[in-house]
C-alpha positions as CSV (number, residue, x, y, z in Angstrom):
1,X,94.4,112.4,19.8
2,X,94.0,108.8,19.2
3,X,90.4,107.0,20.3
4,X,92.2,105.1,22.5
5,X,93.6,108.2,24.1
6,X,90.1,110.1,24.3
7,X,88.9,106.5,26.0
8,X,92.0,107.1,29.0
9,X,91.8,110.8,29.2
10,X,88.1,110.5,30.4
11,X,88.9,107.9,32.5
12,X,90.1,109.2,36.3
13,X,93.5,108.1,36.7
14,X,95.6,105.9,40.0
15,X,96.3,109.7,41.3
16,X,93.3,112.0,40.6
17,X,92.7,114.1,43.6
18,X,92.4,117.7,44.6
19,X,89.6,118.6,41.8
20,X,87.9,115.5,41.3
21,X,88.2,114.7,45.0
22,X,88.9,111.4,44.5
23,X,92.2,110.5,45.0
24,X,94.7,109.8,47.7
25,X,95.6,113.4,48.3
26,X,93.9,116.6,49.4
27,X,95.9,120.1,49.7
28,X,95.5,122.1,53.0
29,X,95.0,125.6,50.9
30,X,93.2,127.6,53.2
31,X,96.1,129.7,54.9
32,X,96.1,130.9,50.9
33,X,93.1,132.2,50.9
34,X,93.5,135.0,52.7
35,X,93.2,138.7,51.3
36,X,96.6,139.4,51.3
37,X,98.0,136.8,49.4
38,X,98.3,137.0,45.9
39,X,97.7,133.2,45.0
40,X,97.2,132.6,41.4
41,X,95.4,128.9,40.6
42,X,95.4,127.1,37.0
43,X,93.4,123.8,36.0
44,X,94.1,122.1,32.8
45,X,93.6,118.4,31.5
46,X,96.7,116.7,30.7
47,X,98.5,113.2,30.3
48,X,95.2,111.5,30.4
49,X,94.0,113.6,33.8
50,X,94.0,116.3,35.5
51,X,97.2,119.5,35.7
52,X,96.5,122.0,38.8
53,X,98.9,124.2,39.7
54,X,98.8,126.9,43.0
55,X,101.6,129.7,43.1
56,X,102.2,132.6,44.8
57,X,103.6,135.7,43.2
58,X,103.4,139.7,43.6
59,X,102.5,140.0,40.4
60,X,98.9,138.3,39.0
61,X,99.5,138.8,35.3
62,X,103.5,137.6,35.6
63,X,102.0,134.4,37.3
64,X,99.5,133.6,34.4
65,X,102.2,134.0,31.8
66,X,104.8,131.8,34.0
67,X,101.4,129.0,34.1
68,X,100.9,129.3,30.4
69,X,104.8,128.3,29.8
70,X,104.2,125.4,32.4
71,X,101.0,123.8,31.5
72,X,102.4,123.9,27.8
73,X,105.3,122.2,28.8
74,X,103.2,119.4,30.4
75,X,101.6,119.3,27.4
76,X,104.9,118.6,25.6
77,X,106.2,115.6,27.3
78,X,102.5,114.4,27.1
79,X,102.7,114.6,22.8
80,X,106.4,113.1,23.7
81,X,105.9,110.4,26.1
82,X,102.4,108.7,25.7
83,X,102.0,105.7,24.1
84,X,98.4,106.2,22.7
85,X,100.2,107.8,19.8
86,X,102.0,105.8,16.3
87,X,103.7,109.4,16.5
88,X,105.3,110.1,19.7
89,X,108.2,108.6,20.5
90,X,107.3,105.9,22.7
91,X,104.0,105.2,19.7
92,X,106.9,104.8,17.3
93,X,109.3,102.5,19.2
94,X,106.4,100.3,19.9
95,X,105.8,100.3,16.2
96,X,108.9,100.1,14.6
97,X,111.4,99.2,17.2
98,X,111.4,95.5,17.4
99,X,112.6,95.4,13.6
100,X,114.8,98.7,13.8
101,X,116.5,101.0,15.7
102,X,114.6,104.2,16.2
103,X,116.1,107.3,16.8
104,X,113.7,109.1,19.9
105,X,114.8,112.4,22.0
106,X,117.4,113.0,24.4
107,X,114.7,113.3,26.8
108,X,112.6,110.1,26.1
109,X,115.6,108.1,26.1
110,X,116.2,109.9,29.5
111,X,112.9,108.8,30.9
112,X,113.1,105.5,29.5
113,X,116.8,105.0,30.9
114,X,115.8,106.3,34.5
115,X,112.9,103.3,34.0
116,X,115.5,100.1,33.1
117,X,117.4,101.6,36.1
118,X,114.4,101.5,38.4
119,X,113.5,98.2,36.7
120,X,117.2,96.9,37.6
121,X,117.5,98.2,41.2
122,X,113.9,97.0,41.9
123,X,114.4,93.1,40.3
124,X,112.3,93.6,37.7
125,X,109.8,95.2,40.1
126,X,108.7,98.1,38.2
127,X,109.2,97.5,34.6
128,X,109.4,100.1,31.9
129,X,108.4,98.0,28.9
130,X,105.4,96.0,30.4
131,X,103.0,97.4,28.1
132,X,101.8,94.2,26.7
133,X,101.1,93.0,30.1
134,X,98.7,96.5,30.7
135,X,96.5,95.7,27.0
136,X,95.4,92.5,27.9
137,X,94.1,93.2,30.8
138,X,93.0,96.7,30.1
139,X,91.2,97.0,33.4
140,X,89.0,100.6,32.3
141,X,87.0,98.2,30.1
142,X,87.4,94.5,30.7
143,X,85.0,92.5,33.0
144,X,86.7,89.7,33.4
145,X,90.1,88.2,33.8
146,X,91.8,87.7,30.2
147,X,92.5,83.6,29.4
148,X,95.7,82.1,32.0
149,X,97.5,80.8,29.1
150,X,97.6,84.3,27.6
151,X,98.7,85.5,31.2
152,X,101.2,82.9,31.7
153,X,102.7,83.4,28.1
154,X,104.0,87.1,29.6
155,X,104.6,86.5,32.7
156,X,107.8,86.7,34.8
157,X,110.2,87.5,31.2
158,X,111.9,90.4,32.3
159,X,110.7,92.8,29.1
160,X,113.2,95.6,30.4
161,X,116.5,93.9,29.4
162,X,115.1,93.7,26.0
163,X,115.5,97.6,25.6
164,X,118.6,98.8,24.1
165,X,119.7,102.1,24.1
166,X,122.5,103.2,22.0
167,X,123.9,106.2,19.1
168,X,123.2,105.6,15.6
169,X,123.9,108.8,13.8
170,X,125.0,111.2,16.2
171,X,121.0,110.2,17.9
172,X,120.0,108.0,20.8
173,X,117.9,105.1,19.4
174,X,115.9,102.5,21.4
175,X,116.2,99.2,20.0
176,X,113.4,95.7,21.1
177,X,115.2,92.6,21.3
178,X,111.7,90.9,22.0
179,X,108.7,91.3,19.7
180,X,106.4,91.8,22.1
181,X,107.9,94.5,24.8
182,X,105.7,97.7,24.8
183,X,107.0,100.4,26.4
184,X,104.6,101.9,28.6
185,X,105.7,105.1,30.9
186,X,103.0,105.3,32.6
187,X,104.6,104.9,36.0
188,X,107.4,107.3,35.6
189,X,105.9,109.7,32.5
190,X,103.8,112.0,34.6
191,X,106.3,112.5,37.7
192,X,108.8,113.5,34.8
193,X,106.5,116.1,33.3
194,X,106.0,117.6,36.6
195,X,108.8,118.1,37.4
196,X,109.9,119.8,34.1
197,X,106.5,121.9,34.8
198,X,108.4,122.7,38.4
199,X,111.6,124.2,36.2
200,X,110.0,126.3,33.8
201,X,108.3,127.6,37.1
202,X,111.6,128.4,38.4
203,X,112.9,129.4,35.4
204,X,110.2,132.0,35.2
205,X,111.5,133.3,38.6
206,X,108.7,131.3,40.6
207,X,109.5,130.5,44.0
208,X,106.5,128.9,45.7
209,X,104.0,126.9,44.9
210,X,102.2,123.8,43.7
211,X,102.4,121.3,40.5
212,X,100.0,118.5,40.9
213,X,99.2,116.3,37.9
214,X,96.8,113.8,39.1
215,X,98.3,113.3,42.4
216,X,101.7,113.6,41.6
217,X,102.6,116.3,43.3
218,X,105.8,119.1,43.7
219,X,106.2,121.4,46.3
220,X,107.7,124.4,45.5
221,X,109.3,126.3,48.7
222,X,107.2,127.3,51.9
223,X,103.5,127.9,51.8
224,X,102.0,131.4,52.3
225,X,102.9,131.3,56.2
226,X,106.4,130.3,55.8
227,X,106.0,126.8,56.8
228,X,105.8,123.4,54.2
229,X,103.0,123.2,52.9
230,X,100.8,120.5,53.9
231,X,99.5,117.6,51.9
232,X,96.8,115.4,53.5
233,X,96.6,111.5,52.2
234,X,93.1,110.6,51.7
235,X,91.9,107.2,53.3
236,X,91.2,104.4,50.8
237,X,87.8,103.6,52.1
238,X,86.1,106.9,52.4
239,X,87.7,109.8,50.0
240,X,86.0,112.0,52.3
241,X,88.4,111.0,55.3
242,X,92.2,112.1,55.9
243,X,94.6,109.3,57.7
244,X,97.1,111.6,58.1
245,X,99.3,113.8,56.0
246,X,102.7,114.6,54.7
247,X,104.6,118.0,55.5
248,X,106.5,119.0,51.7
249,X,108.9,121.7,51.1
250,X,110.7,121.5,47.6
251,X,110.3,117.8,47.5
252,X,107.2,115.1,46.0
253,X,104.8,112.8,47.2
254,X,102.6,110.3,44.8
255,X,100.9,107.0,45.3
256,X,100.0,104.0,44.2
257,X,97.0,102.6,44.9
258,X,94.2,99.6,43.6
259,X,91.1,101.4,44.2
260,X,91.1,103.8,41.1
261,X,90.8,101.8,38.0
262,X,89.4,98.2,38.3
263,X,87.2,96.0,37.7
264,X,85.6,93.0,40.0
265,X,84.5,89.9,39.2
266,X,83.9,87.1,41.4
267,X,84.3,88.6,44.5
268,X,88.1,90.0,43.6
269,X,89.3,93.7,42.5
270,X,91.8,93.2,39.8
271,X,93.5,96.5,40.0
272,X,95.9,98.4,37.3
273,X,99.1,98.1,39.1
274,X,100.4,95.1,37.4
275,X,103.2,92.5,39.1
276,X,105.8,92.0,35.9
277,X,106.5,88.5,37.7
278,X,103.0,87.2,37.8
279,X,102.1,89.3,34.6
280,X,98.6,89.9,36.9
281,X,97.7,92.5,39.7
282,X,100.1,92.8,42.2
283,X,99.1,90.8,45.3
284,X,99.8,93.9,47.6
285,X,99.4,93.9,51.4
286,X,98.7,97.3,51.1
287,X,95.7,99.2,48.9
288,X,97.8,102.0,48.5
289,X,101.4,103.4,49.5
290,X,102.5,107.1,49.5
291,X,106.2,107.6,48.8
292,X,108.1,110.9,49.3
293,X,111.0,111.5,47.3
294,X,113.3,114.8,46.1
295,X,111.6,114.7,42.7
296,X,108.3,113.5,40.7
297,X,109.7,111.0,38.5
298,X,111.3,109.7,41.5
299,X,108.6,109.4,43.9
300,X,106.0,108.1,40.9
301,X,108.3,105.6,39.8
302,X,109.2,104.4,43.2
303,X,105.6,104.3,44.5
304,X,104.8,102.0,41.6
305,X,107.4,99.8,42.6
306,X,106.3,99.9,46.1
307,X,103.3,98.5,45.3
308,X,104.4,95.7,43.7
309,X,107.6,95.0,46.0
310,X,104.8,94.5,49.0
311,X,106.7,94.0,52.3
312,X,110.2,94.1,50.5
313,X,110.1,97.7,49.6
314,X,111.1,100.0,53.1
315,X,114.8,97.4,52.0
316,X,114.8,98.0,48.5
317,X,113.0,101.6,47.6
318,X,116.2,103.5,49.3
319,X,118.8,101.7,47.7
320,X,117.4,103.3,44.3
321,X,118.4,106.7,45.3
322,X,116.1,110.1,45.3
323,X,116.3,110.1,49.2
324,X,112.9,107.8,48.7
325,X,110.7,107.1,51.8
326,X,107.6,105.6,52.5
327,X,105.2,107.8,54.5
328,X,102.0,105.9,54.3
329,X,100.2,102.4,54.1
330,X,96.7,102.0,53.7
């Protein structure tokens, strides 16, 4: 792990909740906790925060070996996907792609396909390959706005349609048309690698549960009691408060919200969720928005674009696919 990587895994991310009791969403587990039920829990840090997973299964030691095989997986598309690494893929297209093609995984090009589409259906909304935009203003450690001219020297260029994607020796490579795109996966890696956690789950004969990794979270069948499980969305003013909560039953629910990582400075947040258009923090009229969708990536990557898309999004969000919906504003 890099020392830029250490720096963000310590850091809580947009979506921590559950353990660190932070974040925008708080599981309704105590029908679970009754003596009958055979629910088996796992905690492990991943993808810069943190993995939990509840399941329920007859059999305790058949459980543990089916959360082994899914926290490793997360664990994979972490080592695959982040950019904190000159080895991953997405490390090694930002190092090498602007001068050659590089040849990544079937998977990464997946991910990175299923963000130019979100980045096409959404205008340029959520954007893939914005990377450059997210160093300079590195909002865990600056204090301060970076200069305007640096700003307006990235703003509003549409990085995404300078990622190619094409075969060059039987391989998928990803090729940068612009020096400075960096892609950055952040707002589509993590839903992806839950939902991958989710099938190994199945694979391993698991029926019902939870995958939550830092918010993003899966519902796997019915609860204990036979009905959805119930996910409560924390308020953004007091973490301690619920305004409501969402009713899951082999779908996902994330959100994107400003009051995780930020900084202030003269009497304005400048938030993490980053407005390709503006090359700044999106100008929301929201501090947070909770999407539902039929799977993680969909729901993260969707959310993301939520919050940048402001008022526009209830027109554009569903025209994306992933039977999307907004069930919460803050």
């Amino acid at each position: 792990m890099s020392n830029a990587e250490a720096r963000s895994s310590s850091l809580p991310s947009r979506r921590d909740i559950l353990a660190l009791g932070a974040g925008a969403f708080v599981v309704a587990m105590l029908p679970l906790l009754r003596r009958r039920d055979r629910l088996v829990r796992r905690t492990v840090p991943v993808m810069g925060t943190l993995g939990e997973f509840a399941v329920l299964h007859h059999d305790r030691r058949f459980a543990h070996g089916a959360l082994d095989a899914a926290a490793a997986e997360l664990v994979r598309v972490e080592r695959m996907l982040t950019r904190f690494s000159d080895t991953s893929d997405v490390g090694r297209v930002n190092r090498h792609a602007a001068r050659e093609a590089v040849v990544v995984s079937e998977e990464t090009a997946r991910v990175i396909e299923a963000g130019l589409e979100w980045a096409v259906a959404t205008g340029g909304a959520f954007d893939p390959s914005v990377g450059a935009i997210v160093e300079l203003w590195d909002v865990t450690h600056r204090h301060e706005p970076p200069p305007e001219r640096a700003v307006r020297r990235l703003a509003g260029r549409g990085f995404y349609r300078s990622v190619d994607l094409g075969r060059v020796r039987g391989g998928v490579a990803v090729r940068l048309s612009d020096p400075e795109v960096r892609i950055d996966l952040g707002g589509i890696a993590v839903g992806y690698g839950v939902d991958r956690a989710v099938q190994v789950l199945r694979d391993w004969g698991i029926r019902r549960g939870l995958v939550n990794v830092g918010g993003d979270i899966y519902a796997m069948g019915a609860s204990e009691d036979g009905d959805p499980w119930r996910i409560g969305v924390r308020s953004a003013d007091d973490p301690a408060k619920l305004v409501g909560d969402v009713a899951l039953e082999d779908a996902a629910v994330t959100t994107s919200g400003d009051y995780f990582q930020y900084f202030e400075y003269g009497g304005r947040r400048y938030h993490h969720l980053m407005d390709p258009a503006s090359a700044a923090p999106a100008q929301a009229p929201w501090h947070s928005v909770t999407v539902r969708a039929d799977g993680c990536m969909t729901a993260d990557a969707a959310a993301t674009a939520a919050f940048v898309l402001g008022d526009r999004a209830a027109e554009v969000l569903p025209k994306a696919g992933g039977n999307v919906r907004i069930v919460s504003v803050i």
